[in-house]
C-alpha positions as CSV (number, residue, x, y, z in Angstrom):
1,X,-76.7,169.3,-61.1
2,X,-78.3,171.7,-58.6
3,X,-78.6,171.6,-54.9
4,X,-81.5,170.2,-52.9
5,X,-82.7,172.6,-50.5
6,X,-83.7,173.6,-48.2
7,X,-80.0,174.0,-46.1
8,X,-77.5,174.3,-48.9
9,X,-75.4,177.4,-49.9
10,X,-75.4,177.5,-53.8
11,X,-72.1,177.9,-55.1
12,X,-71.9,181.1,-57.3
13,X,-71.5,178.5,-60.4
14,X,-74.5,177.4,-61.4
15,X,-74.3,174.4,-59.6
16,X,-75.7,171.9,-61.9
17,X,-72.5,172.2,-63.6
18,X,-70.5,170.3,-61.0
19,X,-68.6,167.2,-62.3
20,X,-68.7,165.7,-58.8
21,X,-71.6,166.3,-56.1
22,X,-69.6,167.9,-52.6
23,X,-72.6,168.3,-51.1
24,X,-73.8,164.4,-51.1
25,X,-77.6,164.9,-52.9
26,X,-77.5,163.0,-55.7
27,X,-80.4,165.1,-57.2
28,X,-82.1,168.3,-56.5
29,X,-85.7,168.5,-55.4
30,X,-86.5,169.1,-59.1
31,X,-85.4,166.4,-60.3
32,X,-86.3,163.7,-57.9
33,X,-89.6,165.0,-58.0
34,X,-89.7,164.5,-61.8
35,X,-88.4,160.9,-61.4
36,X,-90.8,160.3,-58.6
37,X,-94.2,160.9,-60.3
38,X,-93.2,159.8,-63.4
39,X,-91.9,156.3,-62.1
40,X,-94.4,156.3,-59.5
41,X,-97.3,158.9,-59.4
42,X,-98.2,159.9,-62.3
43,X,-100.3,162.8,-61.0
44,X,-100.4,166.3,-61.2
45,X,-97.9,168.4,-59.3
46,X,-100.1,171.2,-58.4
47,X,-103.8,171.9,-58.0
48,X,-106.0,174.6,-60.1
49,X,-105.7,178.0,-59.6
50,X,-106.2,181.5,-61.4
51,X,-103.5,181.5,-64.4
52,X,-100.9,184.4,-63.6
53,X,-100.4,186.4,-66.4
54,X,-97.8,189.0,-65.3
55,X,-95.4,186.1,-63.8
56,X,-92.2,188.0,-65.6
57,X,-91.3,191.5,-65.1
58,X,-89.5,193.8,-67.1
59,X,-90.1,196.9,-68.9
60,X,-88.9,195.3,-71.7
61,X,-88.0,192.3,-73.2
62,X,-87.4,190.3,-76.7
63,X,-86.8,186.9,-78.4
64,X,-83.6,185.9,-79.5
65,X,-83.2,184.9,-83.0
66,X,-82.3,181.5,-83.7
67,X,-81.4,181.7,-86.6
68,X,-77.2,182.2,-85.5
69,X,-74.2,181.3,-87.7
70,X,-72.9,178.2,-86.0
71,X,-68.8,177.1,-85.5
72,X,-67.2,174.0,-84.5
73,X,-65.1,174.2,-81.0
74,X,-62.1,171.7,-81.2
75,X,-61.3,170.5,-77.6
76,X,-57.7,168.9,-76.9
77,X,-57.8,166.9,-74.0
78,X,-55.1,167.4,-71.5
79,X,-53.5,164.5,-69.4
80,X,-54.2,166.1,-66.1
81,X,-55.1,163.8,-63.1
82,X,-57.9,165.4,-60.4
83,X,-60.7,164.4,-58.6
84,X,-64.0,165.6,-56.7
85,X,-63.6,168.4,-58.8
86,X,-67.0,170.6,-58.5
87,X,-65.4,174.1,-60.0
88,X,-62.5,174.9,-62.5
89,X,-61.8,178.6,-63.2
90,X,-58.4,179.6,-65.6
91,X,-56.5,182.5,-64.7
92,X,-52.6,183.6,-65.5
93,X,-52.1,180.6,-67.8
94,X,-52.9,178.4,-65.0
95,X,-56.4,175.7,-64.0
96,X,-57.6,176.3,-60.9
97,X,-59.7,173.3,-59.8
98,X,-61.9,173.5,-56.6
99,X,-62.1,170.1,-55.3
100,X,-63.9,168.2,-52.7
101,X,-60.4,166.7,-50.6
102,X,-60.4,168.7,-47.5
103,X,-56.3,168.7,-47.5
104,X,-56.3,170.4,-51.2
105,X,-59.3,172.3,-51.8
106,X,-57.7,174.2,-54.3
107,X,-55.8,172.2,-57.1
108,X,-53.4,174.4,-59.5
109,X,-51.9,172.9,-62.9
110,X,-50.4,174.7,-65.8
111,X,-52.2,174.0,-69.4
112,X,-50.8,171.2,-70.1
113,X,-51.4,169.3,-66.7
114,X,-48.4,169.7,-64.5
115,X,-49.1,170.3,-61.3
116,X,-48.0,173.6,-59.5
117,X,-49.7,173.7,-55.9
118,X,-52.3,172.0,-54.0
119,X,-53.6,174.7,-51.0
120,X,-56.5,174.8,-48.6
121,X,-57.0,178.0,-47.4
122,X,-57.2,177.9,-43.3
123,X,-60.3,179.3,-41.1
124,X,-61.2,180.2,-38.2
125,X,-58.5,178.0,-36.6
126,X,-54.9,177.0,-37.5
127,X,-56.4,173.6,-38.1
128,X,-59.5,174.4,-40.2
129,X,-59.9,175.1,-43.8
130,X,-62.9,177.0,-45.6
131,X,-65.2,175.4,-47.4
132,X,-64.4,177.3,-51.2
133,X,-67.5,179.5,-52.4
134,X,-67.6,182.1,-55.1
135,X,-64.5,181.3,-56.8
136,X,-65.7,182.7,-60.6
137,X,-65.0,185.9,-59.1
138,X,-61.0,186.8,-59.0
139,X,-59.1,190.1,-59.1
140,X,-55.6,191.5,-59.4
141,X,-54.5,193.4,-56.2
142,X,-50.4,194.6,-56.4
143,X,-50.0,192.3,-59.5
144,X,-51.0,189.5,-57.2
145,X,-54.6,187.0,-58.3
146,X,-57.1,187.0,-55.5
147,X,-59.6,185.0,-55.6
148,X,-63.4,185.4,-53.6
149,X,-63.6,182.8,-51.5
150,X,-66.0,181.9,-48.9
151,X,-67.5,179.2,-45.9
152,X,-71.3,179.9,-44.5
153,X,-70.6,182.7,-42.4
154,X,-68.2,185.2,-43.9
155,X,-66.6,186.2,-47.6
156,X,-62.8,186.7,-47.6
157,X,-60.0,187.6,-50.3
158,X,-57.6,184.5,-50.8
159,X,-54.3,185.6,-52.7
160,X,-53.7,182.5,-55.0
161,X,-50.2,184.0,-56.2
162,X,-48.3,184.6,-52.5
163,X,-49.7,181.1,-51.5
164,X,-48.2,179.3,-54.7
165,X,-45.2,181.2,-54.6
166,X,-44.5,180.7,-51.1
167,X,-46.0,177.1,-51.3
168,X,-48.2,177.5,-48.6
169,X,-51.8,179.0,-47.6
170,X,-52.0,183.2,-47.0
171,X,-54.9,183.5,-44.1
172,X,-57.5,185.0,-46.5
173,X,-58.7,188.5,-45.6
174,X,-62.2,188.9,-44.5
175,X,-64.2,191.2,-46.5
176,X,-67.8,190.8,-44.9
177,X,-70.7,188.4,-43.3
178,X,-73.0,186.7,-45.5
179,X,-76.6,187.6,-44.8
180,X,-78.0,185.1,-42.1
181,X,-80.6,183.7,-44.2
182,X,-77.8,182.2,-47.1
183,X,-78.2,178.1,-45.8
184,X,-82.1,179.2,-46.5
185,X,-81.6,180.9,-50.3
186,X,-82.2,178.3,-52.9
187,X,-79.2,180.0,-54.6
188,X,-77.1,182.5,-53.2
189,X,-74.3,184.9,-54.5
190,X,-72.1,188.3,-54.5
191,X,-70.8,190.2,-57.2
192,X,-67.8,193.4,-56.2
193,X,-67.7,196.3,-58.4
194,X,-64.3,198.6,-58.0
195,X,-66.2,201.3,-56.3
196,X,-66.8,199.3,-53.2
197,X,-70.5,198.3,-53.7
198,X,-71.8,194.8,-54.4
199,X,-74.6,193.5,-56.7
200,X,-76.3,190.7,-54.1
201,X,-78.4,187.6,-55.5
202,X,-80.5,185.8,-53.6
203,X,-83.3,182.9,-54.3
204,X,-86.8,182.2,-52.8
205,X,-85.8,182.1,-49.1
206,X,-87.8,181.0,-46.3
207,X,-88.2,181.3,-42.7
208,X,-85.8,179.9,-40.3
209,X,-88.0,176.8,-38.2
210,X,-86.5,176.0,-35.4
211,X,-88.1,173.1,-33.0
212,X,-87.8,172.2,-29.2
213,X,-87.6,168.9,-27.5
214,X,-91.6,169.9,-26.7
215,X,-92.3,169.6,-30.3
216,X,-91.3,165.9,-31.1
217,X,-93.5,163.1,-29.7
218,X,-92.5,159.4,-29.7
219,X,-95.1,156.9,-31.0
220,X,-95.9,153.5,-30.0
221,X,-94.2,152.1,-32.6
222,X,-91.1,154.0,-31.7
223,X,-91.2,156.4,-34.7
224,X,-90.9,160.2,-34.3
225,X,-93.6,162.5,-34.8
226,X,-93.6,166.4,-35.0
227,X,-96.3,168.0,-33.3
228,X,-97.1,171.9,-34.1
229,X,-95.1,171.6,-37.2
230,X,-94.4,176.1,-37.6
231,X,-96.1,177.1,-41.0
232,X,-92.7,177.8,-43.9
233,X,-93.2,181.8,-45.0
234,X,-91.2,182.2,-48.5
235,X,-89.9,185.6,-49.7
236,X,-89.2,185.8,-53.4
237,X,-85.7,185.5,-55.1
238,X,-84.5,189.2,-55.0
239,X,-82.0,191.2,-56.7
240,X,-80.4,194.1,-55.4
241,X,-77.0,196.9,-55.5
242,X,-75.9,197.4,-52.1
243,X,-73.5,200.7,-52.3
244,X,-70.6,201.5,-49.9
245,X,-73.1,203.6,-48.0
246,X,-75.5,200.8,-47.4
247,X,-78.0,202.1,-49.6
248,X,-80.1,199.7,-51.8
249,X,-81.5,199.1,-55.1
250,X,-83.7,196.6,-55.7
251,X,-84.6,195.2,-59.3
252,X,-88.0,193.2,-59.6
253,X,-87.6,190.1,-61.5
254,X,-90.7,188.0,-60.1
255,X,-93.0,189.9,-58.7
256,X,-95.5,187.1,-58.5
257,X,-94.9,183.9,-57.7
258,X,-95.8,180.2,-57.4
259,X,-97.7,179.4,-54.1
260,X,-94.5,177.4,-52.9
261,X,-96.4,176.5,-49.3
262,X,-98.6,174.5,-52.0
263,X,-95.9,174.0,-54.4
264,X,-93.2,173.8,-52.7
265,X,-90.8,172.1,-55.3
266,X,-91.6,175.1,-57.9
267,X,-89.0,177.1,-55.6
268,X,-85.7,175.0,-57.2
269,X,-87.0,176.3,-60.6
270,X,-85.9,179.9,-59.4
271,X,-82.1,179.7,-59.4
272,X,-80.3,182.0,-61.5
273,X,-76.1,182.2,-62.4
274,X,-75.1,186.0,-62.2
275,X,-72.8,187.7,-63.6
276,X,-71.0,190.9,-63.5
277,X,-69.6,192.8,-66.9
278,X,-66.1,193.9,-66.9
279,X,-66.5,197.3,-66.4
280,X,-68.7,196.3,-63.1
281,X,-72.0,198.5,-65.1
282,X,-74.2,195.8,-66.0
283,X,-75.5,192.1,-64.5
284,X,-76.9,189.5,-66.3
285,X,-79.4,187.3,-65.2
286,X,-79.3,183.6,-66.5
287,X,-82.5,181.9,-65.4
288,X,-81.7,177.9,-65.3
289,X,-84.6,176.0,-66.7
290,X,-86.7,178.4,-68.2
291,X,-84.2,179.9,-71.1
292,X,-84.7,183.5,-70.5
293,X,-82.0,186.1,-69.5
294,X,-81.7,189.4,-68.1
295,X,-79.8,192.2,-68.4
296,X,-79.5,195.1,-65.8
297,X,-77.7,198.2,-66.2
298,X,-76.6,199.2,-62.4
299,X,-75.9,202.5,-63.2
300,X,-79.4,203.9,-64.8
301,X,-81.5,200.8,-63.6
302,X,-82.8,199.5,-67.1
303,X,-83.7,196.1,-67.4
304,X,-84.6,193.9,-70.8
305,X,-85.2,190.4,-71.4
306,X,-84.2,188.2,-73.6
307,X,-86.5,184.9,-74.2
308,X,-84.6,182.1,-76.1
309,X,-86.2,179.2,-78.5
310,X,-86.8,177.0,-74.6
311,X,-88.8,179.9,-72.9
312,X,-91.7,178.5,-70.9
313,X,-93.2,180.7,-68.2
314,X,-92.8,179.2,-64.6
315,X,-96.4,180.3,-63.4
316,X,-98.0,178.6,-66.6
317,X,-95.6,175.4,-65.7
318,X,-96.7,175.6,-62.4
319,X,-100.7,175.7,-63.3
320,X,-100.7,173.1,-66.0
321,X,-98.6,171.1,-64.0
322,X,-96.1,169.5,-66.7
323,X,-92.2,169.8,-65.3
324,X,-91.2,167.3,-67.7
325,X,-91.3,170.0,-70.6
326,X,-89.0,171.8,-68.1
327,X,-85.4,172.2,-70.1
328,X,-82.2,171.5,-68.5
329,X,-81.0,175.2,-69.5
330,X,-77.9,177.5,-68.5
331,X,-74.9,175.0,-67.1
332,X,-72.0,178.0,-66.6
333,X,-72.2,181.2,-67.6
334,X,-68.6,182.9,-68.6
335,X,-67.8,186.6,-69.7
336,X,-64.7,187.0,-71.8
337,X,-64.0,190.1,-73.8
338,X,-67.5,192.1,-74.8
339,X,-69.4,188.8,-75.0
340,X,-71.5,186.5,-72.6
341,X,-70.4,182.7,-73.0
342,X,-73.0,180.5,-71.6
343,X,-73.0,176.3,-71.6
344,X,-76.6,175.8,-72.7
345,X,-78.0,172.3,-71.9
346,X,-80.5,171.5,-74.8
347,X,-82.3,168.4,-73.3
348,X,-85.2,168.3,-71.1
349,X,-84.8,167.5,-67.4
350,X,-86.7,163.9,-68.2
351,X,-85.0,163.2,-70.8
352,X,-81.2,163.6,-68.9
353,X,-82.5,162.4,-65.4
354,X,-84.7,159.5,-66.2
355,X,-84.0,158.7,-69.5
356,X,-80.7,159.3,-68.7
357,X,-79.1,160.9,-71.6
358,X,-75.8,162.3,-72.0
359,X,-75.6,165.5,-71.6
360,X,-76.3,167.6,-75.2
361,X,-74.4,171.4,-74.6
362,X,-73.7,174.0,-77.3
363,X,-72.2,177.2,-75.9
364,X,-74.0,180.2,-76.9
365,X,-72.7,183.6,-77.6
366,X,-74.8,186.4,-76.6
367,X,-73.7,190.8,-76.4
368,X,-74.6,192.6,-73.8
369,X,-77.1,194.2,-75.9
370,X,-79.2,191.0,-75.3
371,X,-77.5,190.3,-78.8
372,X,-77.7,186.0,-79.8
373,X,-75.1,186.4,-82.0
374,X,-73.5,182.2,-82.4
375,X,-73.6,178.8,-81.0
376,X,-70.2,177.2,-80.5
377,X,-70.3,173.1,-80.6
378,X,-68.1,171.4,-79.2
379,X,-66.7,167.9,-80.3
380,X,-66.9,166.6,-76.6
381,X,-69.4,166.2,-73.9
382,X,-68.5,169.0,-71.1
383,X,-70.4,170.0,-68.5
384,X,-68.4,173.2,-67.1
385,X,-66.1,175.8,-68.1
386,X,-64.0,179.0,-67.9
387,X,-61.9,181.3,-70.3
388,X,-58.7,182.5,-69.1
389,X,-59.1,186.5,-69.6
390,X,-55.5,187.2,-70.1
391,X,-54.7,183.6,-72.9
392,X,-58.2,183.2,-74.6
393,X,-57.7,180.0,-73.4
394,X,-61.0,177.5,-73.1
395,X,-60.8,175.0,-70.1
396,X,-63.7,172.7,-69.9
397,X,-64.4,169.4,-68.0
398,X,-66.8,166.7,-68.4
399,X,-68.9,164.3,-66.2
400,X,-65.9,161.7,-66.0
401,X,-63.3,164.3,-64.8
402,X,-61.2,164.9,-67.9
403,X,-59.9,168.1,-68.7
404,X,-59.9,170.0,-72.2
405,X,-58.1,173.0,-73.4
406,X,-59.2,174.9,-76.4
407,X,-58.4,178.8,-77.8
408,X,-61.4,180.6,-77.9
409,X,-59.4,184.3,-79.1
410,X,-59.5,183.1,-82.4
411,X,-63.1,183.4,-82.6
412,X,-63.5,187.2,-81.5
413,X,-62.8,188.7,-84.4
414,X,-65.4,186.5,-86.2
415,X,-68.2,186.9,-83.3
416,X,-67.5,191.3,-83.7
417,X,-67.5,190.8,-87.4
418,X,-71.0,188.9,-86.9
419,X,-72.3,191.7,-84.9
């Protein structure tokens, strides 16, 4: 599930993927605005306006082929016991599970469950722990696995080996502040590339409104007014490379827009899961809801796009005003080898949230060519997971909290031999 806005930091997984909600909101604006007018309502989300041709910019882009070979994925489940688990990433041979208990944010087991350390990196203060952000990102430093983690202010390296071989937390290092206007992005996150620049995502902000005692009144009936409510000014998502002399790229996605002062939901449909290629040259873009992907090349600036089977342009969603066709879309995105892995929800954000169906996931196998080159299906229902770089090793998770293991090297040779 995603976050509802408008004071949440997204996690740098896409964050409907979560098993468990840390944050609380059972549903994200999307979504409970679905439910609403359809149980409720029944009226139309937006009013006329001009149709927007030009909502999606690049200077190029294609459709994937459906038409893909297809392969079974065989998940073994693992007896490993954890809860208010909301990330897993694999690494070294080992699941890392980011959980919601304050006193073990960060779980470690080997594959077949045992556990090997439960740490929760400190803060500020000797008695205050981070709250764990961007942990899809990891590194090897010395031989030693750092990991990127993160609270709302600041971004720090956490070495996950010295802290389970010394059974106890490392003080992460600070690496740098997070842009003040994070807790206002619906959908925030950084990418490091070796050379000491950053790739920096951010969704549609808005504004920072901040009230005085002046500006509430208290009615007769004791209920609390707001008077002079300040006007919300959004900014759309953006997409930039910031390099180690602070100089900026910026890559234009959406140059136009929604109205989101009159549509305010249509923001939550702008949230996109990022991620950086091995060699740190090229992003890709996974919209959520909308089936489309983009791929940027940092190093001469060329984008493409890559419209799947789902496509449906936000604007035209937007001006006939029918979310429900909206499709549940990219869960997790995971790069492993020369390939993009991406969980790929098939059913329709009605369909899951009010007609509550399980969820229906293939993983899709993409190039970085934009290439749609095979759908993996897997024999149970997950709804996040990660591929150890160094094993092959699958670890995915589903809505209930059990843990599978699968080997996903056996299929490389088959996926470069489809190419």
């Amino acid at each position: 599930m995603r976050f509802i806005f408008p004071n949440l930091l997204q996690n740098e997984v896409n964050p409907k993927s979560f098993v468990s909600n840390f944050w609380g909101a059972p549903q994200n604006i999307l979504h409970s605005i679905i439910l609403a007018a359809s149980t409720l309502l029944a009226i139309p989300f937006v009013s006329c306006k001009e149709k927007n041709n030009n909502e999606y910019y690049t200077p190029r882009e294609i459709t994937a082929t459906t038409d893909v070979p297809k392969y079974d994925l065989k998940l073994n489940r693992i007896d490993l016991e954890c809860f208010g688990v909301h990330n897993i990433i694999a690494v070294d041979s080992m699941i890392v599970a980011i959980t919601s208990n304050k006193q073990s944010l960060i779980q470690v087991f080997d594959y077949s469950g045992k556990p090997i350390s439960m740490l929760s990196p400190s803060g500020r203060a000797g008695n205050e722990f981070l709250q764990v952000y961007y942990t899809n990102q990891n590194k090897i430093i010395d031989g030693d696995r750092y990991l990127y983690v993160g609270d709302n202010e600041n971004l720090y390296l956490y070495n996950l080996s010295a802290s389970i071989r010394n059974g106890a937390n490392l003080k992460p290092q600070k690496l740098m502040e997070i842009p003040d206007y994070r807790g206002r992005a619906n959908g925030f996150n950084i990418l490091f590339r070796s050379d000491g620049s950053y790739f920096q995502y951010a969704g549609v902000t808005y504004n920072e409104v901040r009230l005085s005692p002046s500006d509430y009144a208290i009615n007769p009936d004791g209920s609390i007014s707001v008077n002079n409510m300040p006007e919300f000014q959004y900014n759309p998502p953006t997409y930039t490379l910031v390099k180690p002399d602070n100089s900026i790229t910026t890559f234009d996605i959406y140059p136009k827009l929604p109205d989101f002062k009159e549509d305010f939901w249509a923001q939550s449909l702008y949230q996109s899961t990022v991620r950086l290629s091995h060699d740190g040259r090229k992003v890709v873009v996974a919209d959520a809801y909308q089936d489309r992907m983009t791929f940027i090349d940092l190093e001469t600036g060329d984008m493409f796009g890559v419209r799947g089977p789902d496509c449906l342009d936000l604007v035209d969603i937007a001006d006939t005003g029918s979310p429900s066709k909206i499709v549940e879309g990219a869960r997790q995105v995971v790069t492993y080898g020369n390939h993009i892995y991406v969980l790929y929800d098939h059913n329709t954000v009605y369909e899951e949230e009010l007609e509550d169906k399980p969820v229906n996931a293939t993983i899709r196998v993409f190039t970085w060519d934009g290439e749609f080159i095979a759908d993996l299906i897997p024999d149970a229902t997950i709804t996040n997971f990660y591929i150890d770089d160094k094993t092959g090793k699958l670890i995915a998770i589903d809505n209930n909290e059990h843990f599978y293991i699968a080997d996903i090297s056996s299929f490389t040779n088959i996926l470069l031999s489809v190419r």
